[in-house]
C-alpha positions in Angstrom: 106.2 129.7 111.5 102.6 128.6 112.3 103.7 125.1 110.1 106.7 125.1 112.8 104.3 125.6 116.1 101.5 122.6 114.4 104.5 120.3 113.8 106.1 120.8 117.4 102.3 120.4 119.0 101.5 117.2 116.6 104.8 115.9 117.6 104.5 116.8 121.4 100.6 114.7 121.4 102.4 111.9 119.7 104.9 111.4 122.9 102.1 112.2 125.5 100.3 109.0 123.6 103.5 106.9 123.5 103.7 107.7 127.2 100.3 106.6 128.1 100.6 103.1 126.6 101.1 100.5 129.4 104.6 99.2 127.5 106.1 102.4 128.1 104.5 103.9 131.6 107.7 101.7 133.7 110.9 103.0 131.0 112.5 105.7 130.4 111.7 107.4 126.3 115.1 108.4 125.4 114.4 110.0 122.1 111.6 110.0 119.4 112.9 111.3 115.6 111.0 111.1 112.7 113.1 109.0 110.3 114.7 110.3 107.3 113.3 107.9 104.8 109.4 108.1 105.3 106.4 105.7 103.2 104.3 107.9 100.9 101.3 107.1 103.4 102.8 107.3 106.8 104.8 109.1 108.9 107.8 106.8 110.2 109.2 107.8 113.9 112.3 105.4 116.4 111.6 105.6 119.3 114.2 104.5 121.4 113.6 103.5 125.1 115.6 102.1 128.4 113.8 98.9 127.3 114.5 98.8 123.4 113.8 100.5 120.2 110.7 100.5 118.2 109.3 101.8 114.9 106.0 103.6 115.5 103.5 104.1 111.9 101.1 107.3 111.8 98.8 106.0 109.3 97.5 108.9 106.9 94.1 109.8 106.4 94.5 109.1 102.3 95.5 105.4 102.9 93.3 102.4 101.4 93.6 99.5 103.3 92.7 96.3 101.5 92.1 94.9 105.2 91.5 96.5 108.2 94.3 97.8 110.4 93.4 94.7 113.0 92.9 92.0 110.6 96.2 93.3 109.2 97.8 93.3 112.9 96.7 89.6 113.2 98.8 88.6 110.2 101.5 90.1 111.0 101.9 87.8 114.2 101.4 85.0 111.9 104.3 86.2 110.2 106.5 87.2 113.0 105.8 83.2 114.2 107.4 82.9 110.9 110.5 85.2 110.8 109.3 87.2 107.8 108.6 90.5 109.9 109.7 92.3 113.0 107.6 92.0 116.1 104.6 93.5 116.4 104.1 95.6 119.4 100.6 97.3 119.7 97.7 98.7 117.7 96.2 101.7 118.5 93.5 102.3 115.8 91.7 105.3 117.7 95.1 107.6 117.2 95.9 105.3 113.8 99.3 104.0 115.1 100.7 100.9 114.8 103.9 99.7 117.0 106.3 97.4 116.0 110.3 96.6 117.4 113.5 97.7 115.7 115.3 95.1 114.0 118.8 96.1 112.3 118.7 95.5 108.8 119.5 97.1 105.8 118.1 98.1 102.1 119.1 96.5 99.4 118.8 97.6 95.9 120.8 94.9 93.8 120.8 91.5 94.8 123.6 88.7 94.6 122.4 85.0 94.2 122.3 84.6 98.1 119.9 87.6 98.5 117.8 86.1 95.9 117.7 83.1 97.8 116.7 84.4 100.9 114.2 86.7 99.6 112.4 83.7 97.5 112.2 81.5 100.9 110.5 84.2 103.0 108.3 85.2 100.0 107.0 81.8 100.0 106.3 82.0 103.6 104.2 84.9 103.0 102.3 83.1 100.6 101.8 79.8 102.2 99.6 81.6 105.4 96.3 81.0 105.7 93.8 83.8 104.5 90.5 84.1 103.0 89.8 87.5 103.0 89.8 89.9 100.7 90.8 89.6 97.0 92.5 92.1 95.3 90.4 92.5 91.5 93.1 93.1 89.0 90.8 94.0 86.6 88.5 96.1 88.8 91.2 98.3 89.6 91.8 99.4 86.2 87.7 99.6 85.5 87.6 103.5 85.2 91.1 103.7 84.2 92.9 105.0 80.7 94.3 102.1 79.7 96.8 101.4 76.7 96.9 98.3 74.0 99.6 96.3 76.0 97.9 96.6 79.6 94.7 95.8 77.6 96.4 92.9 75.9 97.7 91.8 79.5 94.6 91.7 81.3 92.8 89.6 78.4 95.8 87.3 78.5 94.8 86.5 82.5 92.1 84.4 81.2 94.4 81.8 80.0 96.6 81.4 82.9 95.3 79.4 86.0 94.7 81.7 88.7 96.6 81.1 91.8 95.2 83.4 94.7 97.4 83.2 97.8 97.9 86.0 100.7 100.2 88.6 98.9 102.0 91.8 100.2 101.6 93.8 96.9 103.8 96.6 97.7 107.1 94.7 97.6 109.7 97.6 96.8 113.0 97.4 98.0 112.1 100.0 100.9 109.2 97.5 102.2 112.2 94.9 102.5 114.8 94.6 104.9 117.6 92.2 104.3 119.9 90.8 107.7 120.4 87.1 108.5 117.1 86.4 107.1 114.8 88.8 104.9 111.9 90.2 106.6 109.0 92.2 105.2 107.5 95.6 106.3 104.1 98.0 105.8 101.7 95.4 105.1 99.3 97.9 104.1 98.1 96.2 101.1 98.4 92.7 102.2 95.5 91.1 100.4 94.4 87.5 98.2 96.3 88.2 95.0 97.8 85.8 92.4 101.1 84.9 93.6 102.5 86.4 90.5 101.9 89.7 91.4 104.5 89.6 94.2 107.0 87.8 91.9 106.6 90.6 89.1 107.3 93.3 91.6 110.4 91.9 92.8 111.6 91.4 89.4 110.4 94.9 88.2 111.5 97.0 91.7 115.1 95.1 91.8 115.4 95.1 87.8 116.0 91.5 87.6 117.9 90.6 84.3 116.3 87.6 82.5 119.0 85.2 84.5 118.3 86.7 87.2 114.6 86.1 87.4 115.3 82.3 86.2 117.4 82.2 89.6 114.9 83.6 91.6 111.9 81.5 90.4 113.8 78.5 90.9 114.7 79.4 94.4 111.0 80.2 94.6 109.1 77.2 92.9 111.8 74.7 93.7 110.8 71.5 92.1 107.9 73.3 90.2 108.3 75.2 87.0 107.6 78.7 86.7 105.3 80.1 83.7 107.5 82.9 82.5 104.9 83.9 80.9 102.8 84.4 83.2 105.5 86.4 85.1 105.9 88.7 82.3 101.9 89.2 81.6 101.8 90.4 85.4 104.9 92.6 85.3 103.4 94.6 82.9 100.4 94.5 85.3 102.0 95.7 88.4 103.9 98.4 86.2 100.5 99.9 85.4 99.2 99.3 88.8 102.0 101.3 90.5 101.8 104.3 88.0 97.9 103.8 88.2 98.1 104.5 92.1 100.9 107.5 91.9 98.6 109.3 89.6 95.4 108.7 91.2 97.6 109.8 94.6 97.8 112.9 93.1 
């Protein structure tokens, strides 16, 4: 019961802090529900006004940001100017909220030739913004980590592949992904410098991408260039270990 009464009261200071913001002190809030499919970081709310709809983010305490929640904010108008995620609506970082619109869209959890397309072009949008912040360390992140022979034999096999650092989402799974006329990306938590690979490898591990498949999509993706297959497998074994890695260390 006392779980009950802390639940109603967090979710009562919420709405008296959506109220307040200056978007919503001339609309009617018609409803605020938390949504049924929640990150493992945040808690996900619609709120629907007389205006529109938006999505509002509690960001949890536990959550490491490779960027801060502003310099995060800022790219994701950079990529709203470039159709690859809803609108962003405000920042709060005092109360840890973040704002952005509604856009109908779905989930998709097998993808056709045309979805593969789509996703590829806005993936290389993603990457082609200017960044030079911070770098995600591949190998750092595994430093005081139980690691087996193949993840061992993967992250000495980086050294012979050319390393291609561009601004990467790093948390591509197919609920971070919404699919409509054009494929748009949310919870940019992670956004960081990575090799571009690591993005590709977690499409083709989240979406199971048979070995056609993949060829499709890298195509799509590198157009007139070749991709190093190679590479793409060294660094799906890589993002395999980094997933697990962060589950367990979640706790």
């Amino acid at each position: 019961m006392n779980k009950l009464i802390q639940n109603k009261k967090n979710f009562n200071n919420l709405l008296s802090i959506i109220r307040n913001y200056e978007n919503f002190k001339n609309c009617e809030i018609k409803s605020l529900k938390l949504l049924k499919n929640q990150g493992l970081n945040n808690l996900v709310y619609l709120l629907d006004t007389s205006l529109e709809k938006c999505i509002v983010k509690k960001y949890g305490n536990s959550l490491h940001n490779n960027v801060s929640n502003k310099n995060q904010y800022d790219i994701l108008h950079t990529a709203y100017k470039k159709s690859i995620c809803p609108k962003p609506l405000l920042l709060d970082e005092r109360h840890s909220l973040f704002l952005y619109y509604f856009i109908k869209a779905r989930h998709k959890f097998r993808l056709h030739t045309t979805n593969l397309k789509n996703l590829a072009v806005s993936l290389k949008k993603l990457h082609d913004i200017k960044y030079s912040g911070e770098k995600f360390h591949i190998k750092e992140y595994f430093k005081s980590q139980k690691i087996d022979k193949e993840l061992r034999l993967a992250l000495i096999s980086l050294k012979s592949f050319k390393k291609d650092f561009v601004l990467s989402h790093n948390d591509l799974n197919p609920k971070n992904i919404l699919f409509s006329s054009r494929v748009k990306f949310i919870d940019w938590e992670f956004v960081s410098l990575n090799d571009r690979y690591f993005d590709l490898a977690a499409i083709c591990v989240e979406f199971k991408l048979h070995k056609e498949k993949e060829k499709i999509f890298a195509n799509f993706y590198f157009k007139n260039q070749k991709a190093d297959f190679n590479k793409l497998n060294i660094f799906k074994i890589i993002y395999e270990n980094v997933c697990y890695t962060w589950l367990k260390n979640r706790g």
